[in-house]
C-alpha positions in Angstrom: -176.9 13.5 -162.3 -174.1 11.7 -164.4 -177.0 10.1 -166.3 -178.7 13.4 -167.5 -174.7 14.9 -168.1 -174.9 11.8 -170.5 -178.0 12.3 -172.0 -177.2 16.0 -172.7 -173.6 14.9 -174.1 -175.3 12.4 -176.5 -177.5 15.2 -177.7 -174.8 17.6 -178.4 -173.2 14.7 -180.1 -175.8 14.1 -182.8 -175.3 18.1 -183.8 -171.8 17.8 -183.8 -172.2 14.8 -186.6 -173.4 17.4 -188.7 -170.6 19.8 -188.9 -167.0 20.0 -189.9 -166.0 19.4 -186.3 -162.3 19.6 -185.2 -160.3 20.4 -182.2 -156.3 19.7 -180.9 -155.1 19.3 -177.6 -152.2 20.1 -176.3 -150.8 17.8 -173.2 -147.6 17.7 -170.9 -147.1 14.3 -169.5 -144.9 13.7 -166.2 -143.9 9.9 -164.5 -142.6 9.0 -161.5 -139.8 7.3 -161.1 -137.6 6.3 -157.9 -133.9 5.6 -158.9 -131.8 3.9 -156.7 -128.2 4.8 -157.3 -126.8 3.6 -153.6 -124.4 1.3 -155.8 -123.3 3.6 -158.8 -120.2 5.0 -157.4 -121.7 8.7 -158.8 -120.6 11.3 -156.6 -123.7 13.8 -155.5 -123.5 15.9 -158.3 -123.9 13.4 -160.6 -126.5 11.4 -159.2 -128.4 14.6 -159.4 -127.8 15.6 -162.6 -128.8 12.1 -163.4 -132.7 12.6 -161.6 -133.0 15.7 -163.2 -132.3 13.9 -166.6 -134.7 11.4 -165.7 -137.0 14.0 -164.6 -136.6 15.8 -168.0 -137.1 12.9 -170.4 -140.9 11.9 -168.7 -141.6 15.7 -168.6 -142.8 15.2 -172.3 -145.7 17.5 -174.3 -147.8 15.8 -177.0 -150.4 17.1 -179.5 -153.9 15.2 -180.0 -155.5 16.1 -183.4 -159.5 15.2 -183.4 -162.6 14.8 -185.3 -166.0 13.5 -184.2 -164.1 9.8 -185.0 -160.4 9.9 -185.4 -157.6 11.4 -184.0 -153.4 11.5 -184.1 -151.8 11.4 -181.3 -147.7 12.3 -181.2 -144.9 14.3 -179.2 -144.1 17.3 -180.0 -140.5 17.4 -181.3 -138.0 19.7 -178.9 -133.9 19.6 -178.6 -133.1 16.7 -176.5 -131.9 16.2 -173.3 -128.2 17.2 -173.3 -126.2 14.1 -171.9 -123.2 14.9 -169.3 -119.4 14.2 -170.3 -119.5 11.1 -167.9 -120.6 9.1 -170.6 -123.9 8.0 -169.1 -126.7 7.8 -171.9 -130.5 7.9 -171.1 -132.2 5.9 -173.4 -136.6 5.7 -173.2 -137.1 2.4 -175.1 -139.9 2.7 -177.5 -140.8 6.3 -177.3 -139.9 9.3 -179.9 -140.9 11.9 -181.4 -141.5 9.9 -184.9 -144.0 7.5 -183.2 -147.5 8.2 -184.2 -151.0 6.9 -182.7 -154.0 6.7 -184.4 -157.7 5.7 -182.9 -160.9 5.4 -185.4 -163.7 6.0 -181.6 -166.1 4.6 -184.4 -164.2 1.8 -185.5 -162.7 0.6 -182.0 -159.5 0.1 -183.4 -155.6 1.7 -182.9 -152.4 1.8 -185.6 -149.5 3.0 -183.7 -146.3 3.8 -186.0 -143.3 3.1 -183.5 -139.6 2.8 -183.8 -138.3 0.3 -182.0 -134.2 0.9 -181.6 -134.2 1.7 -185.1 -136.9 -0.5 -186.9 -140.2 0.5 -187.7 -143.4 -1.3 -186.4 -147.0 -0.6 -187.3 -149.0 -1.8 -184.2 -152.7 -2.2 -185.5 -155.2 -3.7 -182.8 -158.4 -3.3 -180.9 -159.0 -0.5 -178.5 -159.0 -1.9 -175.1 -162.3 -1.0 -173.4 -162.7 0.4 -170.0 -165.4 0.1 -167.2 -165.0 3.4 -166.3 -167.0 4.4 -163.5 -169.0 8.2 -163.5 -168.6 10.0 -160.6 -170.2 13.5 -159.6 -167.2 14.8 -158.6 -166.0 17.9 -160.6 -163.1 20.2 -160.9 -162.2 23.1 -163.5 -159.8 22.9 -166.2 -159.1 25.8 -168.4 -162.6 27.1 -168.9 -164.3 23.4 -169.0 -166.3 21.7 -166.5 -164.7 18.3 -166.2 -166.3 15.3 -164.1 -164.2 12.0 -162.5 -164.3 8.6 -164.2 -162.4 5.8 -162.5 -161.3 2.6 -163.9 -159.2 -0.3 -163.0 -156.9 -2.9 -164.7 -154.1 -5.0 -164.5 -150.5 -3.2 -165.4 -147.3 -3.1 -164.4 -145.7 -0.3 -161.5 -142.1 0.3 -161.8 -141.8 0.7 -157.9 -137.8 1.1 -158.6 -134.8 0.7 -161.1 -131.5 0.1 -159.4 -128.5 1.1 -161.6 -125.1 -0.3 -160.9 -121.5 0.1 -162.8 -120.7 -3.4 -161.1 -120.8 -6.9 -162.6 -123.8 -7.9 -160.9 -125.6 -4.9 -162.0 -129.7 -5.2 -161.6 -132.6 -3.7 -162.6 -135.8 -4.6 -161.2 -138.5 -6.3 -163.4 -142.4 -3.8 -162.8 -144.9 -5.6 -161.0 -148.0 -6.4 -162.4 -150.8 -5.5 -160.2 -154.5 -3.9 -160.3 -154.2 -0.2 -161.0 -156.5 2.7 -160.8 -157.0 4.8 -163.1 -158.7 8.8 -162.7 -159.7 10.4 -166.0 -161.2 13.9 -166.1 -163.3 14.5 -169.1 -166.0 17.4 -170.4 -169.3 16.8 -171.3 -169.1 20.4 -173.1 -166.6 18.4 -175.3 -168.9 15.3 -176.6 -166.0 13.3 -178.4 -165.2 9.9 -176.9 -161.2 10.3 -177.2 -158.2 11.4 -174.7 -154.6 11.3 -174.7 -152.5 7.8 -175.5 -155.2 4.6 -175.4 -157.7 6.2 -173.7 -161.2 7.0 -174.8 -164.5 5.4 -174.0 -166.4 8.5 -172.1 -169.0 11.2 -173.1 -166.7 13.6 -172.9 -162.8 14.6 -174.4 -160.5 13.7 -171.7 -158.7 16.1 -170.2 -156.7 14.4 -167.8 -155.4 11.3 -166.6 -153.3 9.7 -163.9 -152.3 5.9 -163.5 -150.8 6.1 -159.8 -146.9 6.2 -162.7 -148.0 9.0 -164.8 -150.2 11.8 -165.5 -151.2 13.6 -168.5 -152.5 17.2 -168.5 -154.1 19.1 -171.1 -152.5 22.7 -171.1 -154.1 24.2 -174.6 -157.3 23.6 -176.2 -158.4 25.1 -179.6 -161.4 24.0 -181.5 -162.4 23.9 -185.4 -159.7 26.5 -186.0 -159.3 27.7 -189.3 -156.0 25.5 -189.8 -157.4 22.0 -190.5 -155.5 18.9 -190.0 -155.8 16.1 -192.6 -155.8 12.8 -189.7 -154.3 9.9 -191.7 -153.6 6.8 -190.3 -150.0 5.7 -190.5 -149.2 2.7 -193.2 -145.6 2.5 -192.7 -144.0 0.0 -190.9 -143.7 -4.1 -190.2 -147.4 -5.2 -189.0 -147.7 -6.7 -185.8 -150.6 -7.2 -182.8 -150.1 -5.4 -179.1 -149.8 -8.9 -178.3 -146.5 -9.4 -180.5 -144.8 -6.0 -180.4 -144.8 -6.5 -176.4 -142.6 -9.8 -176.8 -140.5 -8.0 -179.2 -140.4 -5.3 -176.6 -139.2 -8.1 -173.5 -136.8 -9.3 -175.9 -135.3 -6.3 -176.8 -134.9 -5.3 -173.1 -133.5 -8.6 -172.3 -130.5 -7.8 -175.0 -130.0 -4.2 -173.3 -130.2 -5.9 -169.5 -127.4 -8.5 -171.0 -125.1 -6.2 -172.8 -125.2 -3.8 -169.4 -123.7 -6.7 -167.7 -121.3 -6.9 -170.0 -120.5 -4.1 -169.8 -120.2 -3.7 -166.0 -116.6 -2.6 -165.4 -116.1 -0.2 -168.0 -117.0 2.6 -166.2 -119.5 4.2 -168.6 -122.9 2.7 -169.2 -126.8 3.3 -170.7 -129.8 3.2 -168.5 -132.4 2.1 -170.6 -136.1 2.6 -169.5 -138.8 0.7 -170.7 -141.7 2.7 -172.7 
């Protein structure tokens, strides 16, 4: 049954080659994550002002602009998160609404314009493939008939973060296991592309949960009238996946360190990982 879905897709591909053939998603992303705050010395109130910060600042909506080959992929710019007069400061490391991802399907290749604490990267690498499964299970979304695709690879779960206005502060490292991943994707859609890193089906992707996150589409329009000129992003210091990750672990590291330093002062930064 997936096979013939497939078949059909690829067909619907070839005609698609030979039109002006656009479309933008809207998605809203959400991530789970358990803080433990047993330590803080925050009374009630606090700490749950603090999880509803946390909540806020994963509960993120991002646009994906797409041809038959390329795409853009960025958040859409709102007012932040108002910080409370405690002096607590949440800070997503690596993420904002000036980073930009660009995928070339045809080309199997990303450049991803980040700003990293205030410096500008240009991450250009290969797309990592997936062996996604097919399933024929099948579920509505908007007006689309979407089918399962399930893949697996190694990544890391934040399973906590403790926070702690003591000395001996920690925060625990994310453990690297095998996740699963569930992709929803419409065959009435043929363009192998999604949200983030993820492409590789017969079908735009209109969903996706890692076991930490999921991504949603909420808003679909295709070749509307307003075009979107897809560039790919030349700004910024070059580096591999490979590189910007150890630049990523080192920049943590400073944060953890200047945290404990910090310790006694009363005031202090969480500082999530992106």
């Amino acid at each position: 049954m997936v096979r013939i879905i497939i078949l059909i897709a690829l067909f619907m591909f070839e005609s698609l080659f030979a039109q002006d053939f656009q479309g933008v998603v809207t998605y809203k992303t959400n991530r789970k994550v358990d803080l433990n705050m047993e330590d803080s010395k925050m009374n009630a109130d606090m700490q749950k002002q603090l999880q509803e910060m946390l909540k806020k600042q994963f509960q993120k909506e991002y646009v994906l602009n797409f041809n038959t080959s390329e795409s853009i992929y960025k958040e859409e710019e709102s007012l932040g998160t108002p910080q409370p007069a405690s002096g607590v400061q949440i800070v997503i490391a690596g993420s904002g609404a000036s980073n930009i991802l660009y995928k070339n399907i045809k080309e199997k290749r990303f450049a991803r314009k980040q700003d990293m604490m205030g410096k500008l990267f240009l991450v250009k690498d290969k797309l990592e493939k997936l062996d996604w499964k097919l399933e024929d299970e099948t579920k509505k979304i908007g007006n689309y008939t979407c089918y399962k695709a399930t893949a697996k690879r190694m990544g890391q779960r934040m399973r906590s973060m403790t926070i702690s206005v003591n000395s001996d502060e920690e925060m625990r490292e994310p453990e690297e296991e095998e996740i699963t991943i569930t992709a929803w994707y419409t065959p009435e859609i043929p363009i192998s592309n999604g949200p983030e890193n993820y492409w590789g089906l017969p079908g735009l992707i209109l969903e996706i949960n890692d076991g930490n996150q999921s991504i949603l589409s909420t808003k679909l329009v295709l070749n509307s009238k307003k075009k979107t000129d897809i560039k790919e992003p030349t700004k910024g210091k070059v580096v591999t996946e490979e590189k910007f990750e150890k630049i990523m672990e080192k920049k943590m590291k400073e944060m953890r360190d200047r945290m404990n330093t910090r310790g006694g002062s009363g005031d202090f930064e969480i500082r999530i990982g992106g």
